[in-house]
mmCIF file of the N, C-alpha and C atoms, coordinates in Angstrom:
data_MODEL
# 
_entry.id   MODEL 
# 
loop_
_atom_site.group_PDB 
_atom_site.id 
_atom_site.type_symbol 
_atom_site.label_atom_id 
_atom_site.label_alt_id 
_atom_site.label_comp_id 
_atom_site.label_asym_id 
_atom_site.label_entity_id 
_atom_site.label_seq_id 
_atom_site.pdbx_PDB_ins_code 
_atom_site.Cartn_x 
_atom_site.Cartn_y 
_atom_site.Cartn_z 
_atom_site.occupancy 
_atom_site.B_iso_or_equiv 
_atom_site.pdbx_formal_charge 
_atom_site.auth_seq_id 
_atom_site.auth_comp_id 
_atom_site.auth_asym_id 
_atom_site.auth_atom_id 
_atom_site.pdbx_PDB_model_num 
ATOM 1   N N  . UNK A 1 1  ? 0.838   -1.176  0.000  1.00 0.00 ? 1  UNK A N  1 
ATOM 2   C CA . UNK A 1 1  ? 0.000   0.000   0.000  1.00 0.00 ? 1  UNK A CA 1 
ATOM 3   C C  . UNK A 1 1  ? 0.880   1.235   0.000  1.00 0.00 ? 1  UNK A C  1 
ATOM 4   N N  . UNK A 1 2  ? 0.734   2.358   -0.488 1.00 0.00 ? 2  UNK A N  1 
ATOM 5   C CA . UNK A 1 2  ? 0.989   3.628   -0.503 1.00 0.00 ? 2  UNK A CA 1 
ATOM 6   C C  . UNK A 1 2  ? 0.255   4.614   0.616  1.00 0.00 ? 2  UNK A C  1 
ATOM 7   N N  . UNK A 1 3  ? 0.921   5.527   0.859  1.00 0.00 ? 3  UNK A N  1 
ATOM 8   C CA . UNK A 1 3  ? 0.319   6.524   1.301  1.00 0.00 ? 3  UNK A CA 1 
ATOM 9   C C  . UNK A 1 3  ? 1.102   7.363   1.872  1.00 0.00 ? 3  UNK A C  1 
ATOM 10  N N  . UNK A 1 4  ? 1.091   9.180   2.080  1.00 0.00 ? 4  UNK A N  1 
ATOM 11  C CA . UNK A 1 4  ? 1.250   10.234  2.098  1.00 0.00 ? 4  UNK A CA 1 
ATOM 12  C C  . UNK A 1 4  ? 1.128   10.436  3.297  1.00 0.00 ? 4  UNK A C  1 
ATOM 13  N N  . UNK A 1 5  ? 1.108   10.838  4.592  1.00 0.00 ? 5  UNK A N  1 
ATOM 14  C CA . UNK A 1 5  ? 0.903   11.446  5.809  1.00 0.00 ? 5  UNK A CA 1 
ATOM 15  C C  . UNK A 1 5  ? 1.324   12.704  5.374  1.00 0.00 ? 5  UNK A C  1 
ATOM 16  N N  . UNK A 1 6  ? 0.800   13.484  6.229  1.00 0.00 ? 6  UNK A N  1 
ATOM 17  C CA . UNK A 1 6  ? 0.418   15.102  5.648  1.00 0.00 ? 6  UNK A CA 1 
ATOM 18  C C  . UNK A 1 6  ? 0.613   15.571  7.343  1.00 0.00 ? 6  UNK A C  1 
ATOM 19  N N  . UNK A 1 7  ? 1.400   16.542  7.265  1.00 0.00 ? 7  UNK A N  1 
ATOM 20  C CA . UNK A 1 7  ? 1.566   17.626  8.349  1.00 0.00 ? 7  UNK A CA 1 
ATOM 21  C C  . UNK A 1 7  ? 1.729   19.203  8.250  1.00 0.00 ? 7  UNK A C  1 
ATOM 22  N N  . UNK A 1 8  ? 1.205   19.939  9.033  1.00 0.00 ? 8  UNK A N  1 
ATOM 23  C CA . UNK A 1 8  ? 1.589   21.423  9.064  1.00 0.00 ? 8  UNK A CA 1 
ATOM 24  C C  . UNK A 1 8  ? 3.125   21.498  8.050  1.00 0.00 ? 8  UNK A C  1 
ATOM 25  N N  . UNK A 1 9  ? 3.941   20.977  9.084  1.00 0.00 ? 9  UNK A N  1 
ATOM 26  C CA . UNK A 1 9  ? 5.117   21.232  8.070  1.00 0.00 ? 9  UNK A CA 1 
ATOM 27  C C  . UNK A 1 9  ? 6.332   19.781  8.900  1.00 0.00 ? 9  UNK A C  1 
ATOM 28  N N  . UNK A 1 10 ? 7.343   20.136  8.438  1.00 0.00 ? 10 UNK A N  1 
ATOM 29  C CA . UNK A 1 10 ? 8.551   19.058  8.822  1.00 0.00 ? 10 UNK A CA 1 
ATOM 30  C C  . UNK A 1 10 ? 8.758   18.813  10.307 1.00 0.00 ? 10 UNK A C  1 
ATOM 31  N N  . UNK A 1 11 ? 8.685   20.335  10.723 1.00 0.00 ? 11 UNK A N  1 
ATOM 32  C CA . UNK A 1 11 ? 8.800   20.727  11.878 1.00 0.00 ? 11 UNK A CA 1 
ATOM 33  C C  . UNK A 1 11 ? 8.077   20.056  13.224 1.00 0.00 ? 11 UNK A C  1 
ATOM 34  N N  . UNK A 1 12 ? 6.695   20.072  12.568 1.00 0.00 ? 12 UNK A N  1 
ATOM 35  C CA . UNK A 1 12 ? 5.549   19.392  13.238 1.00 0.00 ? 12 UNK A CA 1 
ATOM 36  C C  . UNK A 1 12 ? 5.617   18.488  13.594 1.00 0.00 ? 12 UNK A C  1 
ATOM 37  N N  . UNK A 1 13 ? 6.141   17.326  12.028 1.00 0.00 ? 13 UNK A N  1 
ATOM 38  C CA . UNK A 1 13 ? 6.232   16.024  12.479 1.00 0.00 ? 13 UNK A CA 1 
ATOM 39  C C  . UNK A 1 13 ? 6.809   15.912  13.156 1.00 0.00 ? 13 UNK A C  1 
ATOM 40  N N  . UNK A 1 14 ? 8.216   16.315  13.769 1.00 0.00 ? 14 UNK A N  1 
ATOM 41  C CA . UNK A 1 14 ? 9.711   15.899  14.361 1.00 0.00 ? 14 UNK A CA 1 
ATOM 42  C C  . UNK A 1 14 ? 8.976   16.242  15.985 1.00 0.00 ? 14 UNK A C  1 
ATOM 43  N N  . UNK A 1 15 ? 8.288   17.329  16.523 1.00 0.00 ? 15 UNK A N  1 
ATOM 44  C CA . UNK A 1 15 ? 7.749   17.473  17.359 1.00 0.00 ? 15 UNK A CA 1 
ATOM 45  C C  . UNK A 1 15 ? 6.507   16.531  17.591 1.00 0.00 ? 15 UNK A C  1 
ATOM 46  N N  . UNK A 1 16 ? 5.621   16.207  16.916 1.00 0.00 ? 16 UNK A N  1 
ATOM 47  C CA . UNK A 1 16 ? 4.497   15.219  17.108 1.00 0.00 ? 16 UNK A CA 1 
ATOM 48  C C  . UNK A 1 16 ? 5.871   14.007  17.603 1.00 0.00 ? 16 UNK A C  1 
ATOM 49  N N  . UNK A 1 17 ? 6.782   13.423  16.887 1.00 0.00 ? 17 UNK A N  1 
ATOM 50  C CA . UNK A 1 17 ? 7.763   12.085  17.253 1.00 0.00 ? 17 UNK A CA 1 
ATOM 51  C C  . UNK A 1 17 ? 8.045   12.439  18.704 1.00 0.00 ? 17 UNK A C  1 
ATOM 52  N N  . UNK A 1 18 ? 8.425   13.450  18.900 1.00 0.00 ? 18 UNK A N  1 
ATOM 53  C CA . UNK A 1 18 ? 9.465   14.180  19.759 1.00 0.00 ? 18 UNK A CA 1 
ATOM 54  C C  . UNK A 1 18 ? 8.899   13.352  21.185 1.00 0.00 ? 18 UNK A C  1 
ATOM 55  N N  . UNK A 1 19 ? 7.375   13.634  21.004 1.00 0.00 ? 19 UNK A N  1 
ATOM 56  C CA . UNK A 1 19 ? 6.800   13.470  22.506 1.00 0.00 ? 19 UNK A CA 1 
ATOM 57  C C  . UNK A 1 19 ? 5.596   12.168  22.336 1.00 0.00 ? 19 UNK A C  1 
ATOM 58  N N  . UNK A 1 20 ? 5.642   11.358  20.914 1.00 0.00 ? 20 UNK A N  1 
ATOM 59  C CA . UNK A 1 20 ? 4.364   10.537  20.954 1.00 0.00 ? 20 UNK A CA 1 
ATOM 60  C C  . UNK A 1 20 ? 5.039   9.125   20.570 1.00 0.00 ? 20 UNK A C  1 
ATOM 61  N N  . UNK A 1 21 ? 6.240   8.886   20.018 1.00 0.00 ? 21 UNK A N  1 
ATOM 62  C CA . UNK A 1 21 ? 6.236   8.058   19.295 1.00 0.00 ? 21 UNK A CA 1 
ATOM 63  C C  . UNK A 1 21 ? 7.356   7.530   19.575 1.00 0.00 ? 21 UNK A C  1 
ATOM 64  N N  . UNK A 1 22 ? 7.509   6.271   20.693 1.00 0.00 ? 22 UNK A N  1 
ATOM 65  C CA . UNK A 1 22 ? 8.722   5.736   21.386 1.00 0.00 ? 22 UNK A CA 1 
ATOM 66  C C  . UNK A 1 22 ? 9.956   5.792   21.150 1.00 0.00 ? 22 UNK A C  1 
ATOM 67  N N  . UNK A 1 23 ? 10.016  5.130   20.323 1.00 0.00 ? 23 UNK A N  1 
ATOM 68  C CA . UNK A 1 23 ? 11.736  5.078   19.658 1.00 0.00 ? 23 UNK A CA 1 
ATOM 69  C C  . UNK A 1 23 ? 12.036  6.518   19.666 1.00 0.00 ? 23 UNK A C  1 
ATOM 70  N N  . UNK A 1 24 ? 11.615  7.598   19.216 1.00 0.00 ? 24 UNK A N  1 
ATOM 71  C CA . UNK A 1 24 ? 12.115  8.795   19.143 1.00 0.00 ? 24 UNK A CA 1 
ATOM 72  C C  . UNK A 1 24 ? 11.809  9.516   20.292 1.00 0.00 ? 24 UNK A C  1 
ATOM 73  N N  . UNK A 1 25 ? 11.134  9.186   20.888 1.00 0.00 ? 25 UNK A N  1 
ATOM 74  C CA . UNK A 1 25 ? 11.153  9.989   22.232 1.00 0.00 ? 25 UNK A CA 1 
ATOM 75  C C  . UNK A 1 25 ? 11.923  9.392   23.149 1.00 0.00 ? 25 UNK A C  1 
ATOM 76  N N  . UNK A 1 26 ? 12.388  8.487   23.028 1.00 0.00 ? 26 UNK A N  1 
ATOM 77  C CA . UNK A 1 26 ? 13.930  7.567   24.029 1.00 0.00 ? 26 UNK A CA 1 
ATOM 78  C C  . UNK A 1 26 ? 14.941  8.526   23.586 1.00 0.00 ? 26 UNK A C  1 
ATOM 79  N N  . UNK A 1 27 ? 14.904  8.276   22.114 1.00 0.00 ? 27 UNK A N  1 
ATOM 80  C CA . UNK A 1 27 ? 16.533  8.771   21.474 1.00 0.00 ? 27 UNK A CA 1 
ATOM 81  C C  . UNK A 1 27 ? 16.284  10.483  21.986 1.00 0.00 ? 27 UNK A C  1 
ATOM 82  N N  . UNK A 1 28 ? 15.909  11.055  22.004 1.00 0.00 ? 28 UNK A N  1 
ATOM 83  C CA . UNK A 1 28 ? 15.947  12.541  22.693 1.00 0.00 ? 28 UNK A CA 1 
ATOM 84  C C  . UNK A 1 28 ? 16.022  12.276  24.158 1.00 0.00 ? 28 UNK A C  1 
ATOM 85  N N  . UNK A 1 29 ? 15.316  11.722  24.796 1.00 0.00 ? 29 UNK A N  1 
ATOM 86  C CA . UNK A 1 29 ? 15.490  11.730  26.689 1.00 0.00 ? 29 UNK A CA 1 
ATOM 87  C C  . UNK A 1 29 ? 16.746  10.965  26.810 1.00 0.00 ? 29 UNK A C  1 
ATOM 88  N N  . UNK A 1 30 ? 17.515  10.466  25.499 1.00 0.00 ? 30 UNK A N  1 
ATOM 89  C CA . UNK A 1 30 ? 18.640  9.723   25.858 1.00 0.00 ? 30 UNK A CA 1 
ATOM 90  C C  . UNK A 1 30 ? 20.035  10.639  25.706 1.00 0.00 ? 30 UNK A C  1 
ATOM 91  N N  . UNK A 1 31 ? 19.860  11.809  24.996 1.00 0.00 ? 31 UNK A N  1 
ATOM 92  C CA . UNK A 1 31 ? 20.494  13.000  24.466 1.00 0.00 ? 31 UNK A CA 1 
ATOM 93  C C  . UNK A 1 31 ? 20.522  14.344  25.572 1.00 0.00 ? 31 UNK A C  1 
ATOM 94  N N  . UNK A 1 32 ? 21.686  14.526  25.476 1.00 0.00 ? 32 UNK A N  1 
ATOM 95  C CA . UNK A 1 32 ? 21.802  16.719  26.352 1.00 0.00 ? 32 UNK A CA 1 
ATOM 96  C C  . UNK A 1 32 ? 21.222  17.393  25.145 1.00 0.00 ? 32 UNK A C  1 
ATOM 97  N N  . UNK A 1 33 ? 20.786  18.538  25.921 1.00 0.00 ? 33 UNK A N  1 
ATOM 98  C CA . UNK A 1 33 ? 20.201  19.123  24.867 1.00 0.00 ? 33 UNK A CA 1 
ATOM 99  C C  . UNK A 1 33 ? 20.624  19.948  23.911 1.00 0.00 ? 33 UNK A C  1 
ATOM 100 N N  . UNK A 1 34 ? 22.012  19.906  23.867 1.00 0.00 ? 34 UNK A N  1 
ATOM 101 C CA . UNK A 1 34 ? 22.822  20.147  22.110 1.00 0.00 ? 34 UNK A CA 1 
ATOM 102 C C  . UNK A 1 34 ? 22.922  18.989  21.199 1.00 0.00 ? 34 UNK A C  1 
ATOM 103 N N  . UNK A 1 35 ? 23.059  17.929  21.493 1.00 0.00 ? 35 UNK A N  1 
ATOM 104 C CA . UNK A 1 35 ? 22.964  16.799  20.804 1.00 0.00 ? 35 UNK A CA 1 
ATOM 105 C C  . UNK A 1 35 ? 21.116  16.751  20.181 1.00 0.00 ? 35 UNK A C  1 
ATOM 106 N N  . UNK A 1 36 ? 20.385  16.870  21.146 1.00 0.00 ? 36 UNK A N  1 
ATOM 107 C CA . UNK A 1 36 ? 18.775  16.668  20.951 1.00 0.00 ? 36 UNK A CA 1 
ATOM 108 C C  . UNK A 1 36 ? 18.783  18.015  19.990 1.00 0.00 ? 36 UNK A C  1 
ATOM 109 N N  . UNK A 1 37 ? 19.486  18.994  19.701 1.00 0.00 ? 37 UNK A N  1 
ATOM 110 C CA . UNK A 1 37 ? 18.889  20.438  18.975 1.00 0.00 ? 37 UNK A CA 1 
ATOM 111 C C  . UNK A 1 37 ? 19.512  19.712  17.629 1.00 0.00 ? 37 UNK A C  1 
ATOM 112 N N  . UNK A 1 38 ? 20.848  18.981  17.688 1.00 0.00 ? 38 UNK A N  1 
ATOM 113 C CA . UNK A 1 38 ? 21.203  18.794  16.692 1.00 0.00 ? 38 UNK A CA 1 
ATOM 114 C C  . UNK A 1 38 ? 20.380  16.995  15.968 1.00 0.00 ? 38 UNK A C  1 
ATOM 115 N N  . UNK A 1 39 ? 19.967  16.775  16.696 1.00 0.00 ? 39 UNK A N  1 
ATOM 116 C CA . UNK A 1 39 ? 19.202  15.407  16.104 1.00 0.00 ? 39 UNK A CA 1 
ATOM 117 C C  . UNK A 1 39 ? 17.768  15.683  15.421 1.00 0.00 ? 39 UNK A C  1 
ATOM 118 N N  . UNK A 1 40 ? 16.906  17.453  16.165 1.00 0.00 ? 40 UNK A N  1 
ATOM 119 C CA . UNK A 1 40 ? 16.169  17.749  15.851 1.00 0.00 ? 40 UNK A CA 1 
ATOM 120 C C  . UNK A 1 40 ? 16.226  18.359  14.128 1.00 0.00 ? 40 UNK A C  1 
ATOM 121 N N  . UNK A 1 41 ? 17.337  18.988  14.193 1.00 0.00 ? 41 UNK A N  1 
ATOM 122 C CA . UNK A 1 41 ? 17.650  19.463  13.288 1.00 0.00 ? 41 UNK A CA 1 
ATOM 123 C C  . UNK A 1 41 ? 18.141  18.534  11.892 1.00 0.00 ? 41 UNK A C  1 
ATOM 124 N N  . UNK A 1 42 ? 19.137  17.807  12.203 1.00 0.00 ? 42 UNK A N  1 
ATOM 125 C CA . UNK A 1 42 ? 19.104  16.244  11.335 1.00 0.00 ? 42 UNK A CA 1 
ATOM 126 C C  . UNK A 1 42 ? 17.367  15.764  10.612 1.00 0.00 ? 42 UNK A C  1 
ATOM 127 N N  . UNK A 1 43 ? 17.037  15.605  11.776 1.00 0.00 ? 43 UNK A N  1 
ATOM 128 C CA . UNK A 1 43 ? 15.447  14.924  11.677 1.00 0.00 ? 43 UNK A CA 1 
ATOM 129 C C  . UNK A 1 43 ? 14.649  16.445  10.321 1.00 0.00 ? 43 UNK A C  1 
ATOM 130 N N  . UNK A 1 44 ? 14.619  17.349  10.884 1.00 0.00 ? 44 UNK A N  1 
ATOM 131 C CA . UNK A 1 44 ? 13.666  17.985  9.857  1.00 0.00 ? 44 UNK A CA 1 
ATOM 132 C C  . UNK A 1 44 ? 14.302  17.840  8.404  1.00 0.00 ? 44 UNK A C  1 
ATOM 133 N N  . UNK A 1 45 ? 15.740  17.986  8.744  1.00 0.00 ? 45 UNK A N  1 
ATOM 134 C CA . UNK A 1 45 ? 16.223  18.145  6.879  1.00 0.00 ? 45 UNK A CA 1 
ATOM 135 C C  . UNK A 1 45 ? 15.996  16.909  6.850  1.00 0.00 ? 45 UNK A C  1 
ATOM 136 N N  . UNK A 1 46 ? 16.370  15.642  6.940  1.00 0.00 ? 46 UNK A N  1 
ATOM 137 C CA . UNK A 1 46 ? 15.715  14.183  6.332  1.00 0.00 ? 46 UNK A CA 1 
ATOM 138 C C  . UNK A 1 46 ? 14.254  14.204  5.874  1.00 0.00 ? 46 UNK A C  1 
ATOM 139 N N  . UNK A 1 47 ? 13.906  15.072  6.370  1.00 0.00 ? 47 UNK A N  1 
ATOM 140 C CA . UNK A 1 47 ? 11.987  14.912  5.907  1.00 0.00 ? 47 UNK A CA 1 
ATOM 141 C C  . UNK A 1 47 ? 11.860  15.792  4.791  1.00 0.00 ? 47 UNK A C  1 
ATOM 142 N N  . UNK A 1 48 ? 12.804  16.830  5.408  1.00 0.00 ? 48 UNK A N  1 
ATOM 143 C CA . UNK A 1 48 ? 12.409  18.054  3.890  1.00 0.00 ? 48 UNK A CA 1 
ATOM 144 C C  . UNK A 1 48 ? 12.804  17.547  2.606  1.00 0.00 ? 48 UNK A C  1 
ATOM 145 N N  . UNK A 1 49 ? 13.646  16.871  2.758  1.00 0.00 ? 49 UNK A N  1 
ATOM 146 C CA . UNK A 1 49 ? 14.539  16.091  1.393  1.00 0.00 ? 49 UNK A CA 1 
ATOM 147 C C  . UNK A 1 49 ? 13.680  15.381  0.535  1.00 0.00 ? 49 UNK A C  1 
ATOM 148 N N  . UNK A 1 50 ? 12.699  14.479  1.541  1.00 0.00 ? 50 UNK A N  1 
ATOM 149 C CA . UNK A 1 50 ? 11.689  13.668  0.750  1.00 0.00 ? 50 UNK A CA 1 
ATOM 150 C C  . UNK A 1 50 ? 10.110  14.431  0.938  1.00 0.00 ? 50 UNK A C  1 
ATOM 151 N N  . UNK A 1 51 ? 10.359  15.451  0.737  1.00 0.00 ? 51 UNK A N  1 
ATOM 152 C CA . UNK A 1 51 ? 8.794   16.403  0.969  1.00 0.00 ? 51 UNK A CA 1 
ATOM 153 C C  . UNK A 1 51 ? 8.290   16.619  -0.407 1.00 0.00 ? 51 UNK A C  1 
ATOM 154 N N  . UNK A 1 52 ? 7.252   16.243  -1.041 1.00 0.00 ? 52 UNK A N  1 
ATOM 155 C CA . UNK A 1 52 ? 6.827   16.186  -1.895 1.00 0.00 ? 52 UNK A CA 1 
ATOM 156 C C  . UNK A 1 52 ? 5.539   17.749  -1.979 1.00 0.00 ? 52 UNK A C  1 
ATOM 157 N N  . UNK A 1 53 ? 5.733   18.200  -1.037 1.00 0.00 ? 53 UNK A N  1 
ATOM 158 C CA . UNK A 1 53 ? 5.040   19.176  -1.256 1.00 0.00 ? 53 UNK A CA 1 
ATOM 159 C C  . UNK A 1 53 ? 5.421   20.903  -1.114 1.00 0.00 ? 53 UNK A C  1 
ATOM 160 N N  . UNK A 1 54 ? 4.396   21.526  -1.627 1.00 0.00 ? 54 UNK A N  1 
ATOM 161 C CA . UNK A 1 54 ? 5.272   22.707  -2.541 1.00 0.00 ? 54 UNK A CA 1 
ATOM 162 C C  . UNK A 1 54 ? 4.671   24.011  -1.694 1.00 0.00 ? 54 UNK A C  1 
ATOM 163 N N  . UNK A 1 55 ? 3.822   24.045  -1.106 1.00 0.00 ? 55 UNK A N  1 
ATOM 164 C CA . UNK A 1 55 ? 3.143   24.896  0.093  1.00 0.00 ? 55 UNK A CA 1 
ATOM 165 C C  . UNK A 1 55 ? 3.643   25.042  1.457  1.00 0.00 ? 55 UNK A C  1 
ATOM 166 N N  . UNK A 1 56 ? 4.720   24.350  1.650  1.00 0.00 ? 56 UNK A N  1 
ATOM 167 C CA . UNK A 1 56 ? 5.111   24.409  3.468  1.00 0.00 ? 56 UNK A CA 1 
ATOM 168 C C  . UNK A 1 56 ? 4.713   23.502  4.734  1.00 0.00 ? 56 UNK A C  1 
ATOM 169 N N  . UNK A 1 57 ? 3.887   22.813  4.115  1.00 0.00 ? 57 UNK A N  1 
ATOM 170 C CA . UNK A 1 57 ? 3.266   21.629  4.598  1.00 0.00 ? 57 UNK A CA 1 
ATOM 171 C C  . UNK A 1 57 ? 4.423   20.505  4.136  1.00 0.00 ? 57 UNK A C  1 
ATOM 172 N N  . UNK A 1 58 ? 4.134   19.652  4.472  1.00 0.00 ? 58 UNK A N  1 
ATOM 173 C CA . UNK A 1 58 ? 4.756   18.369  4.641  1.00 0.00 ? 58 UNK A CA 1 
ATOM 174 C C  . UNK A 1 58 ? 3.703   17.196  4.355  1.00 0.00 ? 58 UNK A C  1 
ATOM 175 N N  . UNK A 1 59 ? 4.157   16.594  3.079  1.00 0.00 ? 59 UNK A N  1 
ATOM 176 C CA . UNK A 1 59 ? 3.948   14.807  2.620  1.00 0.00 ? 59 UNK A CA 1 
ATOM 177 C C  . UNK A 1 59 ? 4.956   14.293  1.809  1.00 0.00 ? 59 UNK A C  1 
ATOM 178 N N  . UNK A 1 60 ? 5.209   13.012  2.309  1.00 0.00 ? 60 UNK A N  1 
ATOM 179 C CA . UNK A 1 60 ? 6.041   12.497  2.564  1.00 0.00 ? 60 UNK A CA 1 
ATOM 180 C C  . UNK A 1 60 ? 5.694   11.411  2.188  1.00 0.00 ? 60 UNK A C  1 
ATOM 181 N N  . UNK A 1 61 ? 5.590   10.795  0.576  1.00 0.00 ? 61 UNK A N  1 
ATOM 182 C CA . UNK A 1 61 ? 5.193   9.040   0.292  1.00 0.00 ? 61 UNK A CA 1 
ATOM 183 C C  . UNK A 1 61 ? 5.725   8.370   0.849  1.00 0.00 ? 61 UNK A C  1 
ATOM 184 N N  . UNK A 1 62 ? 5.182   7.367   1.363  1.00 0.00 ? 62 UNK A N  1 
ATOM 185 C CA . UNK A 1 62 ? 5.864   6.109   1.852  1.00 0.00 ? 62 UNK A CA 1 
ATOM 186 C C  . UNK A 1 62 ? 5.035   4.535   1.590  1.00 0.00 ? 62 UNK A C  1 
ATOM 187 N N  . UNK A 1 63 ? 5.699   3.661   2.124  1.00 0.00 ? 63 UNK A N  1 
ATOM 188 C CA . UNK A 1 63 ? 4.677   2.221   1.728  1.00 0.00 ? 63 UNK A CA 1 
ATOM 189 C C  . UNK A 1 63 ? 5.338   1.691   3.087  1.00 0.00 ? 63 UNK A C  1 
ATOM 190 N N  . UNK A 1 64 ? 4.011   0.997   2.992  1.00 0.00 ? 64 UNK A N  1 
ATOM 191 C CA . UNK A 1 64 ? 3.709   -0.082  4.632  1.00 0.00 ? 64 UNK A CA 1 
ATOM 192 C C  . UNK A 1 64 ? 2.837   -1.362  3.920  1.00 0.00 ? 64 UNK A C  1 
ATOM 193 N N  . UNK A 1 65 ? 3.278   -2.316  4.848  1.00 0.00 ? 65 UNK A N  1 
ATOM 194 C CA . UNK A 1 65 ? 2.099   -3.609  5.006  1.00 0.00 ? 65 UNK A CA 1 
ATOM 195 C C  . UNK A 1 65 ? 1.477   -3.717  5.442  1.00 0.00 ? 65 UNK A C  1 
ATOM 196 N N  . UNK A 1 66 ? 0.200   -3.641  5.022  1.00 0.00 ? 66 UNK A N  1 
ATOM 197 C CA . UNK A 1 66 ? -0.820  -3.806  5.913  1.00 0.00 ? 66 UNK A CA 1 
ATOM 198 C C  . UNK A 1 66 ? -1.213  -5.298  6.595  1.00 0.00 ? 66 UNK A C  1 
ATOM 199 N N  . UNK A 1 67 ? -1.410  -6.077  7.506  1.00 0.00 ? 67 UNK A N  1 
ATOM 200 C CA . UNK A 1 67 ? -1.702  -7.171  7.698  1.00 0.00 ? 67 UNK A CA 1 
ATOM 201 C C  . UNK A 1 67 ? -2.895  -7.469  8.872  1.00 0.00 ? 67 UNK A C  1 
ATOM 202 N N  . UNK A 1 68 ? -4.030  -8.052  8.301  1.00 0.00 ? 68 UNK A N  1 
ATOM 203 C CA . UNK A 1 68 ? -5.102  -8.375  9.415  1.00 0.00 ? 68 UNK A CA 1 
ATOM 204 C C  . UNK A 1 68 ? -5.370  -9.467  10.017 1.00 0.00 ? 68 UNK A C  1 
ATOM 205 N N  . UNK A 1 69 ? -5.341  -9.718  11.036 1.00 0.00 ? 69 UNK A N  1 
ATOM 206 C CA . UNK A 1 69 ? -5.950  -11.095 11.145 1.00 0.00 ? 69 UNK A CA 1 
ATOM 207 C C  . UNK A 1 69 ? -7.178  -11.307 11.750 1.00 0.00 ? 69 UNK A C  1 
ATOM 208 N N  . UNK A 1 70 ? -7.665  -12.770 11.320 1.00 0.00 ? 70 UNK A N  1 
ATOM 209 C CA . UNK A 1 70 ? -8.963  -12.852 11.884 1.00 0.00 ? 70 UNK A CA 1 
ATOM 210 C C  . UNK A 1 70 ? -8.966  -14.068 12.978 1.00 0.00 ? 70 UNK A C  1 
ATOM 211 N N  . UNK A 1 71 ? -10.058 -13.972 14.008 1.00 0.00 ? 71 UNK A N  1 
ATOM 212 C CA . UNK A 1 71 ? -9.534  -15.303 14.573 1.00 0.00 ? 71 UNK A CA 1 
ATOM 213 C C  . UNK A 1 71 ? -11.299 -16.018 14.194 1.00 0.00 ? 71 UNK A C  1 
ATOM 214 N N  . UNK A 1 72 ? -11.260 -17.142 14.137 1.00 0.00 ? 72 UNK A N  1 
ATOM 215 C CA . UNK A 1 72 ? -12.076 -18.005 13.520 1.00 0.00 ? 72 UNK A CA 1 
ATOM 216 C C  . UNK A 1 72 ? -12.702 -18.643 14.667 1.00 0.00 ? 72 UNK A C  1 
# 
């Protein structure tokens, strides 16, 4: 499957991670906070690079598996 996640901007996302989304909220509480300004900063240009959009907002194609199960 395909799909786009859409944010305010780069910025947003790295802050939505910052404080919601485990792995990245370890790797910052695991960081001083020059290392965390500079990981923040890493983090937005990696997104801007693959930003497909032309307004200031942020999307970003990507592909995932989807998998369901049922129990019978």
């Amino acid at each position: 499957m395909r799909r786009a996640p859409r944010y305010r901007s780069p910025e947003q996302r790295v802050e939505i991670f910052k404080t919601s989304y485990g792995p990245v909220l370890k790797a910052f509480a695991a960081l001083e906070p020059p290392a965390q300004a500079t990981l923040h900063d890493d983090l937005v240009n990696l997104i801007a690079r693959f930003n497909i959009a032309k307004d200031g907002t942020m999307v970003v194609p990507s592909e995932y598996l989807e998998v369901v199960i049922t129990k019978k």
